[in-house]
C-alpha positions in Angstrom: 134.8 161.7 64.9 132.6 162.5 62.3 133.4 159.6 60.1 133.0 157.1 63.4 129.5 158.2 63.4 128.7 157.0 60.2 129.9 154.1 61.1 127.6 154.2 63.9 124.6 155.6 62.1 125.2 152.5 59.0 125.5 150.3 62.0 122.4 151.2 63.3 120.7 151.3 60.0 121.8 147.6 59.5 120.3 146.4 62.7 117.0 148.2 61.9 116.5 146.4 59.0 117.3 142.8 60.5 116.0 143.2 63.6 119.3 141.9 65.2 121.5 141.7 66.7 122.5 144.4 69.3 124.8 146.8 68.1 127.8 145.7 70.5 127.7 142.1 68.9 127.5 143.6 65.5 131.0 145.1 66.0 132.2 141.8 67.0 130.8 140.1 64.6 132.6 142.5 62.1 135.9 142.2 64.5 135.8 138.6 63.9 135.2 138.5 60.0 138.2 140.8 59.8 140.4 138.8 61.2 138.9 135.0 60.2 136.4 135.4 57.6 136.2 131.5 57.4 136.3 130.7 60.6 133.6 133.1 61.3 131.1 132.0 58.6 131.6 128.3 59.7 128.2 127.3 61.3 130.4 125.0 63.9 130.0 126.6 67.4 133.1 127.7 68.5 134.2 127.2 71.9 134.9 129.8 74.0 138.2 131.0 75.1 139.1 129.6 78.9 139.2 132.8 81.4 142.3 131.1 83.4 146.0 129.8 81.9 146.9 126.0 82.1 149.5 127.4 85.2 146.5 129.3 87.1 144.6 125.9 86.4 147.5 124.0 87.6 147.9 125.7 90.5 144.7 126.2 91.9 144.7 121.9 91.3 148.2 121.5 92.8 147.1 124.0 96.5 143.5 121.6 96.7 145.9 118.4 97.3 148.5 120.4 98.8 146.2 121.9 101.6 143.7 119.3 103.2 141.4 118.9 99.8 139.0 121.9 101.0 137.4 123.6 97.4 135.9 126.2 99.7 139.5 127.6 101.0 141.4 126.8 98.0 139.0 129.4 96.0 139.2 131.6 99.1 143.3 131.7 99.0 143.8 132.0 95.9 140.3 134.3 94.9 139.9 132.1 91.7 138.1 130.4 90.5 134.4 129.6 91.2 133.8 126.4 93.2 132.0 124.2 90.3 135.0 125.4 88.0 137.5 123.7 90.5 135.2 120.8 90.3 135.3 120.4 87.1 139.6 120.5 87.2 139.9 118.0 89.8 137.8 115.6 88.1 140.5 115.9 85.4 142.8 115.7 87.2 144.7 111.8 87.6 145.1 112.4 91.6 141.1 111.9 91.6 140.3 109.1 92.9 137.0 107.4 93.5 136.6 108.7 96.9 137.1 112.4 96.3 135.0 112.0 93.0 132.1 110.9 94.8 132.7 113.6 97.2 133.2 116.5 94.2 130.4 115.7 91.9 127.5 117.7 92.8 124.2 116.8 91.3 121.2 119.6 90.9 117.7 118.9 89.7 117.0 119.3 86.2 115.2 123.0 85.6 111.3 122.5 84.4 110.9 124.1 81.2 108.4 126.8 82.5 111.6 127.9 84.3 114.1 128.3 81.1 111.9 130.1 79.1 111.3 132.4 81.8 114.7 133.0 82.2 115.3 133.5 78.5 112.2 135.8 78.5 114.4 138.0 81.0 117.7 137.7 79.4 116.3 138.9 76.2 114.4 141.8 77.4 117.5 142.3 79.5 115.5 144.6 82.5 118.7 144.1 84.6 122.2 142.7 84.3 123.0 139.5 83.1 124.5 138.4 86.5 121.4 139.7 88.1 119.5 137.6 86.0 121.2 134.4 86.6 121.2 135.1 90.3 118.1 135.6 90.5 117.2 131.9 88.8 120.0 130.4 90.7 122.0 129.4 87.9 125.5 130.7 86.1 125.9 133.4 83.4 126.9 130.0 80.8 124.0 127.7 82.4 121.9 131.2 81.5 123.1 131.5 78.3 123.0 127.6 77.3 119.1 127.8 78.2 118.9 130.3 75.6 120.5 128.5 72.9 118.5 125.8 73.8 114.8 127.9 73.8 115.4 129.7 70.6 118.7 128.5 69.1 121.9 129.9 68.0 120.7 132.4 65.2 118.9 134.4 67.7 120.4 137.5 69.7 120.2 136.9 73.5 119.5 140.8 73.5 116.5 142.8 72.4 118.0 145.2 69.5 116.5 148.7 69.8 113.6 149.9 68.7 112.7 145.7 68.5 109.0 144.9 68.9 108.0 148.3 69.6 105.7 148.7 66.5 107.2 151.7 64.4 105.7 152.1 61.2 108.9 152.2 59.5 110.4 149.6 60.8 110.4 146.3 58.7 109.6 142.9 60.3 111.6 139.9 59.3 110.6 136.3 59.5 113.1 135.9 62.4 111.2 138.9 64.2 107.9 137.6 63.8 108.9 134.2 64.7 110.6 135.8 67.8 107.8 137.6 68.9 105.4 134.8 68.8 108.1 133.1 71.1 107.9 135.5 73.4 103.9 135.4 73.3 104.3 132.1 74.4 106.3 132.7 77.2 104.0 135.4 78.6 101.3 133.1 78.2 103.4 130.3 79.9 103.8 132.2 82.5 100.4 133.6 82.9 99.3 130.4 83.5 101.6 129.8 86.3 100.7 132.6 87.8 97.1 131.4 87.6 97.9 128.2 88.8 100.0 129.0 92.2 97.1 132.0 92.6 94.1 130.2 92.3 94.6 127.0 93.5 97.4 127.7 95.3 99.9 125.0 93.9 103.7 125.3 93.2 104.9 127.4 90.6 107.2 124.8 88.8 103.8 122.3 88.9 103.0 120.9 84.9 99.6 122.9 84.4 99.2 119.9 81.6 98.6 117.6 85.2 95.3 119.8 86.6 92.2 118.3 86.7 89.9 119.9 84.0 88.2 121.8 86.6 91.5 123.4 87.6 91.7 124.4 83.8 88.9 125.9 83.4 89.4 127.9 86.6 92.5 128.8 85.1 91.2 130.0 81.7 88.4 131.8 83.2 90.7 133.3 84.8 93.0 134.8 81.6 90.0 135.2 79.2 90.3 138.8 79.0 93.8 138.9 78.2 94.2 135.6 75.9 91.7 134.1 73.2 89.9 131.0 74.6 91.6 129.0 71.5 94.4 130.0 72.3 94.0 128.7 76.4 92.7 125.5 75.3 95.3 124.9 73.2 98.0 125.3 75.7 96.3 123.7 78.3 95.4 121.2 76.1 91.4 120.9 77.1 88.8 120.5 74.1 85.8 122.9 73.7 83.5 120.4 74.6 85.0 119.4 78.1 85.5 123.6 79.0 81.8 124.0 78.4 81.1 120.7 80.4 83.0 121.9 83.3 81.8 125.1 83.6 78.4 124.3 83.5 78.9 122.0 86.4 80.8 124.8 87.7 77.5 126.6 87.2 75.5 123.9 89.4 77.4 124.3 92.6 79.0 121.6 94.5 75.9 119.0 95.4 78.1 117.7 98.2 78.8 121.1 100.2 76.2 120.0 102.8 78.5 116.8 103.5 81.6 118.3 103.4 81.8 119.4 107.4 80.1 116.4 108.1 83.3 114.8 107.1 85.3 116.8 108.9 83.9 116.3 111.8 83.6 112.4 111.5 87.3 112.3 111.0 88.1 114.6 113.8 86.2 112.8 116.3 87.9 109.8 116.0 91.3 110.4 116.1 92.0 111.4 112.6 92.1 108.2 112.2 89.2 107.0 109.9 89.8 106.2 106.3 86.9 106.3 103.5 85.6 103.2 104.0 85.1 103.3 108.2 83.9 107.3 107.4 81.5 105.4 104.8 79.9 103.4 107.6 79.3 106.4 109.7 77.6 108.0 107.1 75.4 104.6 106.4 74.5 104.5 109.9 73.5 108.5 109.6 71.1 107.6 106.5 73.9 109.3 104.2 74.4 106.9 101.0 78.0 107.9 98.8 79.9 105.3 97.2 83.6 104.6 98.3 84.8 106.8 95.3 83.2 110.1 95.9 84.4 109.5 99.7 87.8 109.3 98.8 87.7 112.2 96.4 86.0 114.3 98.5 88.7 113.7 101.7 91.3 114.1 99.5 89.9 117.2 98.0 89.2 118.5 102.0 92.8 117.1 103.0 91.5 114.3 105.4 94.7 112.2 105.4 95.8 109.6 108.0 99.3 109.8 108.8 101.2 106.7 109.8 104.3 107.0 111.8 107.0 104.2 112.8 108.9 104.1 115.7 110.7 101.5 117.7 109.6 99.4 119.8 109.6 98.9 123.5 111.5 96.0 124.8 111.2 93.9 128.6 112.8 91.0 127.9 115.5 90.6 130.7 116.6 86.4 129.9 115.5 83.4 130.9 114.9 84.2 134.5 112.3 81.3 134.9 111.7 78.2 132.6 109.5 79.4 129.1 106.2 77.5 128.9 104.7 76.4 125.7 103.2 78.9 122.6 100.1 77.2 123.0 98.6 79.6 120.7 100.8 79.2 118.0 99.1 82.1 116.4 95.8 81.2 116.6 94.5 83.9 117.6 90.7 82.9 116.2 88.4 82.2 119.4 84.7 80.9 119.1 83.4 83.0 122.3 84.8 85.9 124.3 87.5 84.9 127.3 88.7 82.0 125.6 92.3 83.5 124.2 93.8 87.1 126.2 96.9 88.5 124.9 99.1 90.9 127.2 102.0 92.9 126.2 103.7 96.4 127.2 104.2 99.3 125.3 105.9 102.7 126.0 104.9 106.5 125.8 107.8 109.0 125.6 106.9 112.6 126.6 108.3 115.6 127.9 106.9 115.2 131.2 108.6 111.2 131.6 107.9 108.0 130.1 104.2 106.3 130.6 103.6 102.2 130.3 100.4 100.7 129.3 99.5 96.9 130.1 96.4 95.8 128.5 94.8 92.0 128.1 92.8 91.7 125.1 90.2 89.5 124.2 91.0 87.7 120.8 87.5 86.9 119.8 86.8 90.4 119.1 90.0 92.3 119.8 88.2 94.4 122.8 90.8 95.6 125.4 89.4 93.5 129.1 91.3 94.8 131.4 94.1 97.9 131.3 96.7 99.2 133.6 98.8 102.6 133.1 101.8 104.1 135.1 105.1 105.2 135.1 107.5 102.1 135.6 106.9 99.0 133.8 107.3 97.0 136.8 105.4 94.1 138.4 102.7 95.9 140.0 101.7 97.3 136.5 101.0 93.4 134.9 99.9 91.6 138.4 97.0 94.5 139.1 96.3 94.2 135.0 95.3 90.4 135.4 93.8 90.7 138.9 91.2 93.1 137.8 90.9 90.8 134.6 89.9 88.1 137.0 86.9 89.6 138.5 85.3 90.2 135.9 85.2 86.0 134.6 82.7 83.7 135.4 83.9 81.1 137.8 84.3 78.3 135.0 86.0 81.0 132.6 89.9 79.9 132.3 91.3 81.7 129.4 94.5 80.9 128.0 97.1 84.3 128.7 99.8 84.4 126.0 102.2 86.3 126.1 105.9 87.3 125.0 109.1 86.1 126.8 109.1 89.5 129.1 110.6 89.5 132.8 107.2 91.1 133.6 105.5 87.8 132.9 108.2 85.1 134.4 108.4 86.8 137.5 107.4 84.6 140.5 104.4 87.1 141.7 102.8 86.2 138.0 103.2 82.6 137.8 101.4 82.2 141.2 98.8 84.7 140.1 98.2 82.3 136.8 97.6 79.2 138.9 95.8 81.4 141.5 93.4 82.1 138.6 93.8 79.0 137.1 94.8 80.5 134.0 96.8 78.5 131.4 100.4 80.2 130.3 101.2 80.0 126.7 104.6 82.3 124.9 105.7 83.8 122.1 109.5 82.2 120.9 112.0 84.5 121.7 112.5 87.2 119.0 109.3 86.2 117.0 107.3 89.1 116.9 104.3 87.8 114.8 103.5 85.0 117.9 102.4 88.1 119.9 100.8 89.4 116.6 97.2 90.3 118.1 99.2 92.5 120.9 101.1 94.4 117.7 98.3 95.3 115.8 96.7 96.7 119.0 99.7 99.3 119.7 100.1 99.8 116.0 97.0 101.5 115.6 97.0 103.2 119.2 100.6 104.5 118.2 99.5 105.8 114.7 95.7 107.2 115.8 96.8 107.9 119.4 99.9 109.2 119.8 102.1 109.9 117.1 101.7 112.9 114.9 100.1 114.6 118.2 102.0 117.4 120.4 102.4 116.6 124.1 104.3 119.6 124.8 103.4 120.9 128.1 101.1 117.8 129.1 101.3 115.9 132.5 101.4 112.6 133.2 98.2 112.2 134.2 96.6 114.8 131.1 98.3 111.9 129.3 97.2 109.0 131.4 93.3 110.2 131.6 93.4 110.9 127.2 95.0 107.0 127.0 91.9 106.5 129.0 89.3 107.7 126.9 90.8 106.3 123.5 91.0 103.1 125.1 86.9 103.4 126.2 86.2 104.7 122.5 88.6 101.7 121.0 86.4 99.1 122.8 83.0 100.9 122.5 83.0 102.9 119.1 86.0 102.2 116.3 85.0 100.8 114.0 87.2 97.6 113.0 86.1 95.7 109.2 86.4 92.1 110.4 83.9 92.8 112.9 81.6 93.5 110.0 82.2 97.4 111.1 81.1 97.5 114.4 83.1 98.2 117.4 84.0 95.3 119.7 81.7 95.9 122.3 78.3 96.1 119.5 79.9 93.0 117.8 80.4 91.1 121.3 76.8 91.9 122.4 75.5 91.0 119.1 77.1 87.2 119.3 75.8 87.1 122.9 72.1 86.8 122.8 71.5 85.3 126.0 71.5 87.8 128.8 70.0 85.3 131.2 73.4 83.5 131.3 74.7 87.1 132.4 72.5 87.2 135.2 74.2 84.0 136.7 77.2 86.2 136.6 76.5 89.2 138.8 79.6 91.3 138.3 79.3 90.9 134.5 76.0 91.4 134.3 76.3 94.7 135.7 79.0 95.7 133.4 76.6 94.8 130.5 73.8 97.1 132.1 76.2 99.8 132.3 77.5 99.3 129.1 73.8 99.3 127.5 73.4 102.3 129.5 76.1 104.7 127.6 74.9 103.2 124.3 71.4 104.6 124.6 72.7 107.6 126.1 74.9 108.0 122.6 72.0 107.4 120.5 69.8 110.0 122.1 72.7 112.6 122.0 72.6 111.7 118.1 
């Protein structure tokens, strides 16, 4: 006993004075130079003994094929060994073939670095068990252990030695402790910053810190002066002097563009979320408020003013050729010189939870505004015939548009042909399966899909909640959004403004009372204003 401890107390003595390694792998170290001093001084890493026999190996192989290929129940039955380990057999194995292979090899995303120095930080302190560690970073004990070879190479212990980096004055410090501790420096300040980042501007953890703005980085050093040299900060986040004092003297100003912030908001709220910079840009030049395209986009991104887009599929009525097709007399030309020259018509369906909801609308392609509309729940021929009837009254009795649309039973039904020559409208169709010769129609119920209706909850709405919101964005489409080729006005300020002569309204008595009425809500808006 007594002459054990000595052996102990030398032991200990020794590790003092390196500063490494722990005193368990001390005794295999001198285990192993006992029996193969050679092998043991050879810098060659030496592979590590295999925890199963070639026959556990071969069986565990042989019950995989041998039992429906399941790894899961083959580790289950025979309680060896872990399910990447089998993995890695069969993929040896010559009874893999391409099939299985594909299904065996499991692919995870490479760990950030932030991550494995944290790890080793943890294994090296060693606060907890090793297999508590590697849990807890969702990796293996030999993934664990291959991040700390990797971090701070083979020559250093992957455990804190006693009495290591605690400060005692008789202890002496080697050039592999101090190296070591300003390793571990690093790694606190690594992860300091993290911290920082996920707490203050409330990004992910595994997020490069080298990718912030230089405002985020000075947020962020600000943030850890008191416990880190401001060198030192700038360094890691690699910012210059110059550029920290820059930014925190803008810092110091305040944000010159709070006042415009909710204004923002509010713009994009009010129409449908579906504004981008440069339609918000036009509000705001309308409103006297002068920012360039750039500081609009920054400053939506920066309030999170996004427009979503959504794809889904798309409704279909075509039932065959039930009556001759007529011409594409458009040929998609959908340029008109005056309004109620060229309509379009198509259908388009709503899914939600209280049924399904059809709209019909004819629209007008000199300025893309929506004439005449019709909503219900079957698309049947009531829904197109009323459409175009209440499309009629409103023309002038020498106004005979062209109606194109596509090959739909809707619109080779008897009841429409003989409302078209009622009318004395001129048929003109799409060729069967060509979606761009209806392509005014598309880009109608692309953006009503994507500002309407999709990314929007309809849970607990009725069909006729539903029908009266289609309503209103169908009055705001045609009297407020804004559309660029219009020269940003809506279609009905663009229509009235290529339509000077109101006298020729007069001579049309149903139309010029729509205009009244229309002039009507437009004063009223600009007085609410």
């Amino acid at each position: 006993m007594h002459q054990n401890h000595q052996y102990h107390h030398s032991w200990s003595a020794v590790i003092r004075e390196l500063g490494y390694p722990s005193l368990g792998a001390l005794k295999r170290w001198v285990k192993d130079y006992e029996q193969d001093a050679k092998a043991t001084l050879d810098d060659t890493p030496r592979k590590r003994k295999s925890k199963y026999s070639g026959a556990q190996r071969q069986a565990a192989v042989d019950h995989f094929f041998e039992h429906g290929q399941f790894i899961t129940k083959t580790v289950k039955a025979l309680g060896y060994p872990s399910r990447q380990l089998l993995r890695e057999w069969l993929l040896e194995d010559p009874r893999c073939d391409d099939t299985l292979r594909s299904r065996t090899v499991v692919t995870k995303p490479a760990a950030t670095e932030e991550v494995k120095a944290k790890a080793v930080e943890a294994l090296y302190k060693r606060e907890a068990p090793v297999r508590e560690i590697a849990e807890d970073f969702g990796v293996s004990r030999e993934t664990l252990y291959g991040w700390k070879r990797e971090v701070l190479g083979e020559t250093f212990p992957a455990k804190q030695a006693p009495g290591l980096l605690e400060g005692g004055a008789e202890e002496k410090v080697t050039p592999e402790v101090s190296s070591l501790q300003a390793r571990i420096k690093e790694l606190e300040l690594q992860n300091d910053i993290l911290i920082q980042v996920n707490a203050l501007l409330k990004k992910d953890l595994g997020i490069n810190h080298l990718n912030l703005t230089n405002r985020e980085k000075v947020q962020v050093i600000d943030a850890l002066r008191d416990k880190h040299s401001l060198n030192t900060l700038l360094k890691a986040l690699q910012l210059s002097k110059s550029s920290y004092f820059y930014q925190r003297g803008a810092i110091a100003k305040g944000d010159k563009y709070e006042a415009i912030r909710p204004r923002l908001k509010v713009i994009f709220k009010q129409n449908y979320e579906s504004y981008g910079y440069r339609r918000i840009k036009m509000e705001l030049d309308d409103e006297g408020i002068h920012l360039s395209e750039k500081v609009i986009r920054r400053l939506m991104a920066e309030e999170g003013l996004e427009v979503t887009i959504t794809r889904c599929r798309k409704y279909s009525s075509y039932a065959g050729e039930i009556t001759p097709a007529v011409p594409n007399i458009l040929d998609r030309d959908f340029q008109a010189e005056a309004p109620n020259q060229k309509l379009v018509t198509d259908i388009t369906e709503f899914s939600i939870q209280a049924g399904k909801v059809y709209l019909s609308p004819l629209i007008d392609c000199f300025d893309g505004q929506i004439t005449s509309w019709t909503i219900g729940t079957s698309p049947n021929a009531e829904l197109v015939n009323t459409m175009l009837s209440a499309a009629a009254e409103t023309l002038a009795p020498d106004e005979k548009p062209v109606v194109h649309s596509d090959r739909g039973a809707h619109y080779r039904w008897p009841g429409w042909i003989e409302l078209m020559d009622e009318f004395g409208f001129t048929r003109s169709m799409s060729k069967k399966a060509s979606t761009p010769d209806n392509a005014q129609a598309e880009s109608f119920f692309g953006h009503l899909k994507t500002e309407f209706f999709y990314n929007r909850s309809w849970l607990g709405k009725s069909i006729d909640d539903f029908t009266k919101e289609l309503n209103q964005y169908i009055e705001w489409y045609n009297t407020k959004r804004r559309k660029k080729v219009l020269g940003g006005k809506s279609p009905q300020e663009y229509r009235q403004s290529k339509v000077p002569e109101v006298e020729s309204l007069e001579k049309r008595p149903h139309a010029y009372a729509v205009y009244l009425l229309v002039a009507a809500s437009i004063v009223m808006r600009k007085q609410k204003r």
